[in-house]
TIMAR-492816 format. One record per atom (N, C-alpha, C, O): residue in one letter; y, x, z. Coordinates in steps of 0.05 Angstrom, whole numbers, plus 5000, padded with zeros to 4 digits. Atoms other than C-alpha are relative to their C-alpha. Layout:
BEGIN
aYXZ/...
END
This chain:
BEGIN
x497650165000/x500050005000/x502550175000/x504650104989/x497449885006/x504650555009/x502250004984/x504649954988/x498349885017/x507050774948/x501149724978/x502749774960/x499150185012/x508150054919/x502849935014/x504350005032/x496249994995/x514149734910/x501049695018/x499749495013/x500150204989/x516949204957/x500749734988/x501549694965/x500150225009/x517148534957/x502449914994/x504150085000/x497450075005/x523248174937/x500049745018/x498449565015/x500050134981/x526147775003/x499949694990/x501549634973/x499750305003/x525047024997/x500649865016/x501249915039/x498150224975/x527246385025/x499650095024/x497350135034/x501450004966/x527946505098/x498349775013/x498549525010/x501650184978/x523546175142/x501549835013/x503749895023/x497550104975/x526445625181/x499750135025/x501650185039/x500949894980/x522945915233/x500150205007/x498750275026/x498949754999/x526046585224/x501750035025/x503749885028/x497649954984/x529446845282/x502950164989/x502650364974/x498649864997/x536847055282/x499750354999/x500850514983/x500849684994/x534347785304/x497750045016/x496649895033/x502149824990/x529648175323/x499550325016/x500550515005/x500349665000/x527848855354/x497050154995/x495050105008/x502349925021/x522849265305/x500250215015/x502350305024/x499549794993/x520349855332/x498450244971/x496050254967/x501149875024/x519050335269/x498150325009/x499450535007/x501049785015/x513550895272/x499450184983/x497150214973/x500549825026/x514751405222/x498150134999/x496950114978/x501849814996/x509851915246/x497349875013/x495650035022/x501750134994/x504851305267/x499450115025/x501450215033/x499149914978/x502451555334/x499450304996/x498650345019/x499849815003/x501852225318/x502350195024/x504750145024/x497949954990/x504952715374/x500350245001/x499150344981/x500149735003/x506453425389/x499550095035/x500050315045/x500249904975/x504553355463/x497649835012/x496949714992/x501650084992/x498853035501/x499549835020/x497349835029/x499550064979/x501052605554/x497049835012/x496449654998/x502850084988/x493952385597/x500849694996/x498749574997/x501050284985/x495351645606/x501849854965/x502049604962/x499150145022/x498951535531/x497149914980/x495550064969/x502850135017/x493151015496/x501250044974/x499550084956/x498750015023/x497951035441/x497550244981/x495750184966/x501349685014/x494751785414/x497249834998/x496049964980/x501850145027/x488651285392/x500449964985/x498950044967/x499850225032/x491550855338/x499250164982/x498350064961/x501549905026/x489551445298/x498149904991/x498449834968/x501750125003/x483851175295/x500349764975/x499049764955/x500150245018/x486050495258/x500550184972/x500850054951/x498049855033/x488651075197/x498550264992/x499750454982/x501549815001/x482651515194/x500750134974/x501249954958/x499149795016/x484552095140/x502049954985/x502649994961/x496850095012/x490751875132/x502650215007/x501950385024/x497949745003/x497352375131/x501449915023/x501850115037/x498850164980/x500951915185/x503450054998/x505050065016/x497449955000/x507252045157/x501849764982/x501449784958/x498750175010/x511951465134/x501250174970/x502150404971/x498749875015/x514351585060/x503149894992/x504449745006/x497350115006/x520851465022/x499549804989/x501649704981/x499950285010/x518250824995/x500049845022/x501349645022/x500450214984/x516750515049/x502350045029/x501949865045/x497749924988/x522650755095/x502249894984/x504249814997/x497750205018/x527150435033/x498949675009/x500349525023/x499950244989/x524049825044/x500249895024/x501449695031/x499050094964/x523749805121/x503249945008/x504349775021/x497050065001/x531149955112/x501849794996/x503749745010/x499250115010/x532749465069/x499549695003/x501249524998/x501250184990/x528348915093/x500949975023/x501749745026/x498549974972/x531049055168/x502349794991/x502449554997/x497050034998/x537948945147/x500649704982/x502749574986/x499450245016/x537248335095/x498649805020/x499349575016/x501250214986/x532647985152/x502449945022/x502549715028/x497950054975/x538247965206/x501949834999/x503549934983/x498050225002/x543047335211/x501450135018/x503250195003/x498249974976/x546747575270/x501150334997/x499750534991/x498749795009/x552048115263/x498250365011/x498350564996/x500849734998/x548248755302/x497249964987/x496249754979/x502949905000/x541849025288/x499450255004/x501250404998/x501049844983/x538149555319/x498750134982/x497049994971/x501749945008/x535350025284/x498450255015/x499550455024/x500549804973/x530150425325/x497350054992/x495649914980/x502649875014/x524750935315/x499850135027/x501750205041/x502349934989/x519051155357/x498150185000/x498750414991/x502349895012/x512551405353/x498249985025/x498949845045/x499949735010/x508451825367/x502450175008/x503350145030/x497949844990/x514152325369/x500650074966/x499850244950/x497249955027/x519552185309/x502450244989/x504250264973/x499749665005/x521152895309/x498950114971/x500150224952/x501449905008/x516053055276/x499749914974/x497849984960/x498849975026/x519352785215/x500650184991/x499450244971/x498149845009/x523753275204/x503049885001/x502949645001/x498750134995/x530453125210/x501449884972/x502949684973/x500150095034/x531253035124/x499549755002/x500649614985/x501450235008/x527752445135/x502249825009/x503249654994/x497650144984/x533152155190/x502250084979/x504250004991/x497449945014/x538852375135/x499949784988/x501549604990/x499850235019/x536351925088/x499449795008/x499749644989/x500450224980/x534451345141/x503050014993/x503449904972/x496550064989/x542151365151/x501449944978/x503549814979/x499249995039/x543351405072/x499449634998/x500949445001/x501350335000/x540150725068/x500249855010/x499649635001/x498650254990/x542950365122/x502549974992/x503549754994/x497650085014/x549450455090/x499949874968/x501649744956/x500150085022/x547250315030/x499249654990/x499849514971/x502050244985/x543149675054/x502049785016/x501749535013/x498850124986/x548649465105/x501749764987/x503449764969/x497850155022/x551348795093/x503149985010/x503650145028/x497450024988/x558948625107/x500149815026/x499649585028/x499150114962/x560948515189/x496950175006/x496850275028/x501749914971/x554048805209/x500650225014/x502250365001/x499549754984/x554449385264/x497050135010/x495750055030/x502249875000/x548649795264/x499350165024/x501250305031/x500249824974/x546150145325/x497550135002/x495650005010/x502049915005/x541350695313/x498650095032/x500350115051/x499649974974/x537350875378/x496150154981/x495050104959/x501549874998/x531251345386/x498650205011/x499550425014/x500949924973/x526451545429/x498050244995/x496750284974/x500449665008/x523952265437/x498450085022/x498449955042/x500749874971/x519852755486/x502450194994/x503850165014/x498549854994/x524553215474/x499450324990/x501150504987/x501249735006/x520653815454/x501750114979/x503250304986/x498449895022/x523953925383/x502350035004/x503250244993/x497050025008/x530953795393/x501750285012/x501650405034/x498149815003/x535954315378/x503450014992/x504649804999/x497550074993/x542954395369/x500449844965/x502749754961/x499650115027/x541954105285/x498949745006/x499149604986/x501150205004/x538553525311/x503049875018/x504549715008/x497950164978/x543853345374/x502449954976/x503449724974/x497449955013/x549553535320/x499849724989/x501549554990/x499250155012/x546753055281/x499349615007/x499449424992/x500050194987/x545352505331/x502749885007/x503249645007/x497350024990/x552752575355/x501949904983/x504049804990/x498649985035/x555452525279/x499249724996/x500549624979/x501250265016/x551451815270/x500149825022/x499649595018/x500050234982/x552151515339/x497749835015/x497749625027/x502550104986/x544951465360/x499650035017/x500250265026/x500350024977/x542651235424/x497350145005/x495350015001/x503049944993/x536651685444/x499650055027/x501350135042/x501550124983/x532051555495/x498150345015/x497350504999/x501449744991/x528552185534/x498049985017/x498349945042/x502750074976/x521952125564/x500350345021/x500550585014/x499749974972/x522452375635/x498649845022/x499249605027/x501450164980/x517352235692/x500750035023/x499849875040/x498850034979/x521852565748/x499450305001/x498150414983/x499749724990/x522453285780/x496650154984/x494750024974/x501549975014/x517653715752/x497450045003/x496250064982/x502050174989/x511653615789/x498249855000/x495849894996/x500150395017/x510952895776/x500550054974/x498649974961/x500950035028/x512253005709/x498350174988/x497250104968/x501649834999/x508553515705/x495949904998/x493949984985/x502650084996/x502253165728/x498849894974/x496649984968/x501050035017/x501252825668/x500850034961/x499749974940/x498150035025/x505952925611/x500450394994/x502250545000/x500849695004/x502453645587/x499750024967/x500549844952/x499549885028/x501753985517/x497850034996/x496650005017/x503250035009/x494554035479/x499250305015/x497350365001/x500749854994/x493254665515/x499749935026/x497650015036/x500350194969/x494354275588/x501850135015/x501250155039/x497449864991/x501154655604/x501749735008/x501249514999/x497550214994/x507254225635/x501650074981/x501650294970/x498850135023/x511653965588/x503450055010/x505150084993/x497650034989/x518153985643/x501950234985/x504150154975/x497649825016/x521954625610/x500649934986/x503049884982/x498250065025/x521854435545/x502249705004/x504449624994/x499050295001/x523553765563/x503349995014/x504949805012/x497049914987/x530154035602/x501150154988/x503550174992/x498049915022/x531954475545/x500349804984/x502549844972/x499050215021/x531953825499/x502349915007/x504249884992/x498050144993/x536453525547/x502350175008/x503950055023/x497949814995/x541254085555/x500949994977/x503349924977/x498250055028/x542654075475/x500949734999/x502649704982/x499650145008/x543053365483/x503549945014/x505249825002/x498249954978/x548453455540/x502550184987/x504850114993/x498249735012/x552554045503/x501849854965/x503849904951/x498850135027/x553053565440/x501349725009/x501349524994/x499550304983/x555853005489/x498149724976/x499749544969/x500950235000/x550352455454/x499449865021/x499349945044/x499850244978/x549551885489/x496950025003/x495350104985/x502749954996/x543051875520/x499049805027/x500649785045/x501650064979/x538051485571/x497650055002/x496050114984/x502649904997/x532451595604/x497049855006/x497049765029/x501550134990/x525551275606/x497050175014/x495750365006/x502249854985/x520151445658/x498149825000/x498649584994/x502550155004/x513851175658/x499549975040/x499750175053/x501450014970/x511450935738/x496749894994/x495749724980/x503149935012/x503951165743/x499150075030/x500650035049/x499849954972/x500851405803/x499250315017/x497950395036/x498149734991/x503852085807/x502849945019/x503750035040/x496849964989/x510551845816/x500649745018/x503049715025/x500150254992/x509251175850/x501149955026/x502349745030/x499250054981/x510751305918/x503250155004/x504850085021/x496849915007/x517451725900/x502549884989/x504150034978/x498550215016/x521851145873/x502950185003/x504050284983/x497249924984/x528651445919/x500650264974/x502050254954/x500949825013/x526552115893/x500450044976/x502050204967/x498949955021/x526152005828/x502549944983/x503250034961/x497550095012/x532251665816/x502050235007/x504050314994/x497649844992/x535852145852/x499750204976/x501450204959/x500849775022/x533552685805/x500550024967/x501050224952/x497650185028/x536252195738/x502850035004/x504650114989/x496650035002/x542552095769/x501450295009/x503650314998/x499349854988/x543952735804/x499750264981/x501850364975/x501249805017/x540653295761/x500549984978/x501550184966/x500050105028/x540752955699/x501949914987/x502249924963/x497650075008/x547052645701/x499349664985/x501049564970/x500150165022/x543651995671/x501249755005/x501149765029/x498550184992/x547351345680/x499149714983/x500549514982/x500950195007/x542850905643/x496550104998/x495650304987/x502449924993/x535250875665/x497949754999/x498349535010/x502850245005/x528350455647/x498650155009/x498850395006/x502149994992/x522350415683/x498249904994/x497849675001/x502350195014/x516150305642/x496750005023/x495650225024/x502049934987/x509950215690/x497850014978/x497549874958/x502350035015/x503250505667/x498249845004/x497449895027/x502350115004/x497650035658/x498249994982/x498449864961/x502349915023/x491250265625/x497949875007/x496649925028/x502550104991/x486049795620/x497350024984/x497250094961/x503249835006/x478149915613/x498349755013/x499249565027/x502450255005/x471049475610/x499750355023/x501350535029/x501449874982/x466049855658/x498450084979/x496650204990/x500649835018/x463650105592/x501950294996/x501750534998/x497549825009/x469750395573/x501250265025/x501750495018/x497949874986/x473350665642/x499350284999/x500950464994/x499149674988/x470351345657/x500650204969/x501550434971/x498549865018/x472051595589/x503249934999/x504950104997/x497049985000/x478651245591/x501350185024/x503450295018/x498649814976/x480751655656/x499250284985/x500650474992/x499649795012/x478952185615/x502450104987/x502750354987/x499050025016/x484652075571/x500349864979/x498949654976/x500350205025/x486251815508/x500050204968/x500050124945/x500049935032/x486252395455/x497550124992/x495350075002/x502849995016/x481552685412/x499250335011/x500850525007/x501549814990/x477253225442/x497850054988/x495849914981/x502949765022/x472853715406/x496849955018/x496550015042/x502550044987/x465653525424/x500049825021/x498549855040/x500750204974/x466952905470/x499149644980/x498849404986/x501550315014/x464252395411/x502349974995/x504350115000/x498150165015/x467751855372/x502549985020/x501849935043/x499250054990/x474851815396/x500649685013/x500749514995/x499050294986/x476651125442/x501949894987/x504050024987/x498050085005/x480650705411/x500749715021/x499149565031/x500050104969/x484550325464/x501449704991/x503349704976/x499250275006/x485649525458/x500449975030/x500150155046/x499350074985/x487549075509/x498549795008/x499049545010/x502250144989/x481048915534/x499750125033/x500550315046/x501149874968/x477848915604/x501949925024/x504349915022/x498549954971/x479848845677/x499550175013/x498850075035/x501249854983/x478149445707/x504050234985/x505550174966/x498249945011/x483949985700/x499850305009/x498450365029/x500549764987/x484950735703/x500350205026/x499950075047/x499449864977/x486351315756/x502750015000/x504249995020/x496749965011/x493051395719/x501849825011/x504049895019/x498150335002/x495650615729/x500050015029/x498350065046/x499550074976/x500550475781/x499049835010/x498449634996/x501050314987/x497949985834/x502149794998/x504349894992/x498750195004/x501349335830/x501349925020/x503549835017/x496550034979/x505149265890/x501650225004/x504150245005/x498449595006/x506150075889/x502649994982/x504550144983/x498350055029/x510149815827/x502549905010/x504749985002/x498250144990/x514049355868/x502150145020/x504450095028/x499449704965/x515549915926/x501650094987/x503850024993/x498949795012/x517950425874/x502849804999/x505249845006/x496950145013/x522849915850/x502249995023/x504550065020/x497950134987/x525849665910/x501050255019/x503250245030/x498549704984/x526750415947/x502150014970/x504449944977/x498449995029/x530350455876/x502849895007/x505149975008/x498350315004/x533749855882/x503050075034/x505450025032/x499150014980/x536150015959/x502350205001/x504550155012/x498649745012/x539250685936/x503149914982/x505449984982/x497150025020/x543450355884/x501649835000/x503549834985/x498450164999/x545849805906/x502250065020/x504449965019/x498349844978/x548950215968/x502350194972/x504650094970/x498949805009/x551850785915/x500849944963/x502650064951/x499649875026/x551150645840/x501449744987/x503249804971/x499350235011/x552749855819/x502850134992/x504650255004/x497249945022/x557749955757/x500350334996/x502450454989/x500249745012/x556150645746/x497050154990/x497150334973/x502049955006/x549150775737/x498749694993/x499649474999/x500550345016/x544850205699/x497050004997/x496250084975/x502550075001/x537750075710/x498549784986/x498449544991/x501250395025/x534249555658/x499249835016/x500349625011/x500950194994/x530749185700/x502449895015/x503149675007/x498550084979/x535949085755/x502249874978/x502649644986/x498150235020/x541248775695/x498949834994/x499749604993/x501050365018/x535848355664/x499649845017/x499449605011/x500550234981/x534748065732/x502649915006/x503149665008/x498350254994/x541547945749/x501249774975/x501949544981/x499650175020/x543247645679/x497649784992/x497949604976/x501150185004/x536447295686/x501249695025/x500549465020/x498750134984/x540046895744/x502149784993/x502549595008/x498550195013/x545346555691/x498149934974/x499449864954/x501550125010/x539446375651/x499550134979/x498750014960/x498949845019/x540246975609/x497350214991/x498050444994/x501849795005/x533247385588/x500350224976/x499950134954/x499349795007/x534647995559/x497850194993/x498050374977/x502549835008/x527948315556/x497049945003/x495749905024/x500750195005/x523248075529/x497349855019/x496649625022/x502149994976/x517348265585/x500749765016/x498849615022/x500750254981/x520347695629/x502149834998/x503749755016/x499250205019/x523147245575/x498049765007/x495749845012/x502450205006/x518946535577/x498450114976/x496150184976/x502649995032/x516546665502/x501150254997/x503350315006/x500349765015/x515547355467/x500649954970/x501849774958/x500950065036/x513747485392/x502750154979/x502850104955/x498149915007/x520447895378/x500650275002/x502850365002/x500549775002/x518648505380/x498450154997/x497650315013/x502149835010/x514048805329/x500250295001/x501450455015/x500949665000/x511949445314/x498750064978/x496350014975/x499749905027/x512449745244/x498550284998/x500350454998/x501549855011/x507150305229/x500650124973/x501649974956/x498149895012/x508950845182/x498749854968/x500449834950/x500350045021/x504950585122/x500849714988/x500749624965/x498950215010/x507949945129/x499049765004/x499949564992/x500550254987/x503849435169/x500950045027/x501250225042/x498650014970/x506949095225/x498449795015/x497049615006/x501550014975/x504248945292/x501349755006/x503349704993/x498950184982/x505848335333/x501750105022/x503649975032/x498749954983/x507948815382/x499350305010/x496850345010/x500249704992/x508249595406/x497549975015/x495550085006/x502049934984/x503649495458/x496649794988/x494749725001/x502450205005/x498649035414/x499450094964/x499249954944/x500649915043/x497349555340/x497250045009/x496150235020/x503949905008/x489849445333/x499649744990/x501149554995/x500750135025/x486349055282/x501149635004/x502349514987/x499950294999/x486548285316/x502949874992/x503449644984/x497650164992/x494348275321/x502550114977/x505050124980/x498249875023/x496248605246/x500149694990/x498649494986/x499350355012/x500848075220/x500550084966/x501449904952/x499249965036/x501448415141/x500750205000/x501550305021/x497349775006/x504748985112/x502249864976/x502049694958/x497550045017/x511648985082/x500549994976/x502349854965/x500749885031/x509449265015/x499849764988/x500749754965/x500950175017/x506848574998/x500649735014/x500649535000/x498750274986/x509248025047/x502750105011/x503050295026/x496749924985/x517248055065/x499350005030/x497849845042/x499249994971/x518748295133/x500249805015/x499049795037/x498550254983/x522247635156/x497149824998/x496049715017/x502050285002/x516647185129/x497450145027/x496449975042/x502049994976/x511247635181/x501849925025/x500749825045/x499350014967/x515647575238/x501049705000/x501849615021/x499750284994/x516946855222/x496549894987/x496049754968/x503250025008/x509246805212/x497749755019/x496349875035/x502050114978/x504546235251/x498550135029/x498150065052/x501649884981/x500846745279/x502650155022/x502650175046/x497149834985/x507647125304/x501749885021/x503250005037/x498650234987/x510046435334/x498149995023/x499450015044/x502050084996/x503646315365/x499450245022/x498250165041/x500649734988/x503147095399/x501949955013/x500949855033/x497750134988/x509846905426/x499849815021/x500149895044/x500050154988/x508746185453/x498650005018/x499249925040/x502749944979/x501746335484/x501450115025/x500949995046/x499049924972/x506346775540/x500849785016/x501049805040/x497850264979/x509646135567/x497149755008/x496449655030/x501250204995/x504145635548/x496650095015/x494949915018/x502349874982/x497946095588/x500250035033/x498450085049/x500149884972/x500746215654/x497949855012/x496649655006/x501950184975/x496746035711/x501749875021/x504149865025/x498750274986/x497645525758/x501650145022/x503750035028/x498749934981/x499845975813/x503450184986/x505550194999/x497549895023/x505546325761/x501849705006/x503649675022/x499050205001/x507145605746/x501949905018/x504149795014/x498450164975/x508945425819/x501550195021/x502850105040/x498949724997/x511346165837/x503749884995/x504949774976/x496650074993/x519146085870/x501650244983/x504050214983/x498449965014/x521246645823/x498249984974/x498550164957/x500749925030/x517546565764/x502249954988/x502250104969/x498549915016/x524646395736/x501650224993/x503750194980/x499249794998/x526147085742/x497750164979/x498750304961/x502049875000/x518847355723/x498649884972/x498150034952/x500850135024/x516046855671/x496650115001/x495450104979/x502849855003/x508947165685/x500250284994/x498650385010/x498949815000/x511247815665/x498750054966/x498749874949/x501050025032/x507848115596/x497249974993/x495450035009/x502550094995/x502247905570/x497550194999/x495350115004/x502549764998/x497948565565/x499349985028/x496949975034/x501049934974/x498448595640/x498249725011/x496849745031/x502250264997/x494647845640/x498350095001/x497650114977/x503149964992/x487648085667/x499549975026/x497250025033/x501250054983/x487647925726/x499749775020/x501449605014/x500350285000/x485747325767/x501449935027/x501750125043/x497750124992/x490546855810/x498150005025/x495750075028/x500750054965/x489746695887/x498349894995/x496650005010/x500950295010/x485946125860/x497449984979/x495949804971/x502849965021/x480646485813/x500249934979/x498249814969/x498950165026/x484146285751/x500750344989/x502250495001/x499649795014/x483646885697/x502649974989/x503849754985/x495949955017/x491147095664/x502050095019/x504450085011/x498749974979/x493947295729/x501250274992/x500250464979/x498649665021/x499147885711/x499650215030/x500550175053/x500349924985/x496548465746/x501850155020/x501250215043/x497649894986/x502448755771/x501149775017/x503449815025/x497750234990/x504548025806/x501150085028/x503150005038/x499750054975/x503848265871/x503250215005/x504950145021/x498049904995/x509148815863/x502849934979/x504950064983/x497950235010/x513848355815/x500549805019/x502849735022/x499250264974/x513547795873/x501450115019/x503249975030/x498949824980/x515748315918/x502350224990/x503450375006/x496649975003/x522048565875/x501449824992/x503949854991/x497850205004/x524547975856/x500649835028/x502949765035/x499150124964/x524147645933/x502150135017/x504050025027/x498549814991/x526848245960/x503050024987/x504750065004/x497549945019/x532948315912/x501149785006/x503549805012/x497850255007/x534847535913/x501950085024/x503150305022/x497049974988/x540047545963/x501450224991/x503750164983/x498049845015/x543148125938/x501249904966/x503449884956/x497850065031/x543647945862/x500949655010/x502449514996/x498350234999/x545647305888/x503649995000/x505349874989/x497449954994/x551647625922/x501550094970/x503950064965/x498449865023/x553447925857/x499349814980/x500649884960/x498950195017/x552447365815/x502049775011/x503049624993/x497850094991/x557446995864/x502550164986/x504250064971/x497449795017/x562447605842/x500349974988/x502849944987/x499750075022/x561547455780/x501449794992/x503149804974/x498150235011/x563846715783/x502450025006/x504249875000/x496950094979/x569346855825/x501450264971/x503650374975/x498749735014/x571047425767/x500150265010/x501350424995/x500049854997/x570347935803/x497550334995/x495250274988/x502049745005/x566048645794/x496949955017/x496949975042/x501949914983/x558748625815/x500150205023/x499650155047/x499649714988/x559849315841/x501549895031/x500850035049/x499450064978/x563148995899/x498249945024/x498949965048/x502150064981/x556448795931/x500050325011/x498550335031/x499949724978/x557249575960/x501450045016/x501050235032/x497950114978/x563049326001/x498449835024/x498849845049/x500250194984/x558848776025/x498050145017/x498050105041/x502849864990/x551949256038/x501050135018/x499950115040/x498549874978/x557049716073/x500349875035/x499949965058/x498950154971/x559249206126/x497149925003/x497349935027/x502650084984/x552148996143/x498650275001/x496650265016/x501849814985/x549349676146/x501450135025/x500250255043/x498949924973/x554449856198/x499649815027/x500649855049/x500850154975/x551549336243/x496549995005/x494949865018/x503049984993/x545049576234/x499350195017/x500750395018/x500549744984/x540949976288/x499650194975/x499250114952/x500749845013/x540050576256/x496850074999/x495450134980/x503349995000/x532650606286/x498649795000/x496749735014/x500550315004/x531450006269/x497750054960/x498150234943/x501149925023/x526049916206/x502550044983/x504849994990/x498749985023/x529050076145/x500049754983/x497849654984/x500750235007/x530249426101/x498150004976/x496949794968/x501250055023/x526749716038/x496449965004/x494749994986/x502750054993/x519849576076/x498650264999/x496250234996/x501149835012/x518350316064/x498450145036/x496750315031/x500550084977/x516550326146/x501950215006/x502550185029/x498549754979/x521351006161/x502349855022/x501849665036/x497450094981/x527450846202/x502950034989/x503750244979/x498549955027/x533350696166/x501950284998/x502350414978/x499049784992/x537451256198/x499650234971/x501350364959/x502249805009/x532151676157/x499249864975/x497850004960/x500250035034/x531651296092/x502249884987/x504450004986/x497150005007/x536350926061/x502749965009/x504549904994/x497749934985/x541551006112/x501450284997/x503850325002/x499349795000/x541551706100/x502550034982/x502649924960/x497749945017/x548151936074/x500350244994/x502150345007/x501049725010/x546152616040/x502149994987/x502749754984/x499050115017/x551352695994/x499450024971/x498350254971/x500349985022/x550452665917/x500150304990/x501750464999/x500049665011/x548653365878/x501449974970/x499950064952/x498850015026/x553753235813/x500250234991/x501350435001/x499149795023/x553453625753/x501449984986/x502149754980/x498650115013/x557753755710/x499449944970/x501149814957/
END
């Protein structure tokens, strides 16, 4: 399908959305590093002796198809992998060639792209800084923790290079955030690692993806093995989103909830309106009825995942055979993602929950959460239960009175950021040896009371 020529866009769908966010694999998953708990480094598998490199035909059409599917003035255009390096950066020239060329009149384009970091140099930052792209820097925290699993095919830590990427990216002022994966290295360090984003890193916009790797009792003890391809360990695994059983790697599910809210305790004292955590916006904008992402949206289905030869996925975390909705080459873009099956991958999130989700006092915050993590079963013995609920029930409980206070601010017009006025005057009436409120059991004196002060760089 590659090398053919695309389709010519037709009627839209009624059932086309406004927009979308596509995530494009050029280099399919192909990477230049090894990280233990990335399942991704299977999909080779679906592309056996294949080159895994997106060409210029089908990079014109992704371009072009992107930009003619979009009703609504932005669009996103955003590349992945694997590790999109490992294009070259020729390839990103002419990406950028083609959205100008492609762009229609009023849209605003916003390129964004997510990296380990290994390659980048001062021709790549130059020319990140020159085009206005938002890139993304995988970071699992001090080097240590990242260390533990985010190694190189030889089984070296990954942390130097990964702090020289972000020093050119720093020196070329691009704009940059950071995503860490929570796994269970870094699980009980939430404080910790934030401090080490904001303080070290300087980063001021930060996502937390938790790991969850799941495995049949066929599957697990090779999956704790890993996920890439090893010389003499047999056919490699290719990893779906089967099974309830899960690896050594995957954070525990209230562990998940912990990390967050030591997180959470940290920043609502010091960082509101200067540092910007994803989840912590989409919850308070989920509060004016506002879902923002799409994990704990009611319905999904809006965020495929574009493979370099040009079939697209229902969704990043769902490329294997059941959930390929076409390639581009021969069905328009818009018509897969306005597709039955695309509607249908979508609505199932809202219309599956279980009965205890259903009657759950924040599910309008939570929505069940996403549907990969559906394996596991409800108070009630009802399969679809999202395994992480226990530590999603336990940051959104914990949090409401605070984002409450700060969606009051809001009506009254005033700054969120003010809820650090309000945290102020009630921690001065707290014992100091008194628990700590983030449940973490120390004494608050000694956790988040402590007033260490900030290590700013410049």
């Amino acid at each position: 399908m590659d090398g053919e020529a695309a389709p010519a866009v037709q009627t839209r769908p009624l059932s086309a959305p406004p927009r979308f966010h596509l995530l494009a694999k050029p280099s399919g998953s192909t990477c230049n590093i090894d990280c233990a708990y990335c399942f991704f480094l299977s999909k080779e598998a679906l592309y056996p002796n294949d080159k895994h490199r997106m060409s210029q035909a089908t990079l014109e059409s992704y371009i072009r198809q992107l930009l003619e599917s979009h009703r609504a003035p932005e669009v996103t255009v955003a590349w992945q992998g694997g590790e999109p390096t490992l294009m070259k950066l020729e390839f990103f020239e002419r990406a950028v060639e083609l959205v100008e060329k492609y762009r229609k009149p009023g849209q605003t384009i916003q390129q964004t792209f997510q990296t380990n970091g290994l390659l980048l140099d001062d021709a790549w930052c130059a020319f990140f800084k020159k085009y206005n792209f938002l890139v993304g820097l995988s970071v699992d925290g001090p080097r240590e923790l990242h260390d533990a699993y985010r190694r190189d095919r030889k089984g070296q830590g990954t942390f130097d290079l990964v702090m020289r990427g972000w020093r050119f990216l720093k020196s070329h002022g691009v704009e940059f955030n950071i995503l860490c994966t929570v796994n269970a290295a870094n699980e009980k360090h939430g404080r910790r690692v934030y401090r080490f984003f904001r303080d070290e890193l300087g980063a001021t916009w930060i996502q937390f993806i938790p790991i969850v790797e799941r495995a049949t009792a066929a599957t697990l003890a090779i999956a704790n093995q890993g996920w890439s391809d090893r010389p003499g360990a047999g056919k490699r695994l290719l990893y779906t989103q089967t099974g309830d059983l899960v690896t050594d790697r995957t954070v525990g599910g209230k562990q998940y909830g912990q990390f967050l809210v030591d997180i959470f305790e940290e920043w609502v004292r010091r960082d509101v309106g200067r540092v910007f955590v994803q989840l912590f916006d989409v919850t308070l904008e989920a509060y004016f009825g506002r879902h923002l992402l799409c994990i704990h949206a009611p319905t999904c289905g809006y965020g495929p995942a574009l493979e370099h030869n040009g079939d697209l996925y229902t969704c990043d975390h769902f490329v294997e055979p059941g959930q390929k909705l076409g390639n581009i080459h021969s069905t328009p873009l818009i018509d897969l993602v306005a597709s039955p099956q695309m509607r249908k991958f979508g609505d199932d999130k809202r219309d599956t929950l279980t009965k205890q989700c259903r009657e759950c006092d924040v599910r309008f915050l939570c929505n069940g959460g996403c549907p990969k993590d559906r394996f596991a079963l409800s108070k009630d013995g009802e399969p679809g239960q999202n395994y992480l609920c226990a530590g999603l029930e336990l940051f959104f409980t914990h949090t409401r009175p605070l984002m409450g206070v700060m969606g009051q601010l809001l009506k009254r017009g005033r700054a969120p950021a003010d809820v650090m006025l309000w945290v102020k005057a009630e921690d001065a009436k707290r014992d100091p040896y008194a628990p700590c409120p983030c449940g973490g059991g120390r004494k608050f004196k000694f956790c988040h009371g402590d007033k260490a002060p900030s290590k700013k760089i410049a």
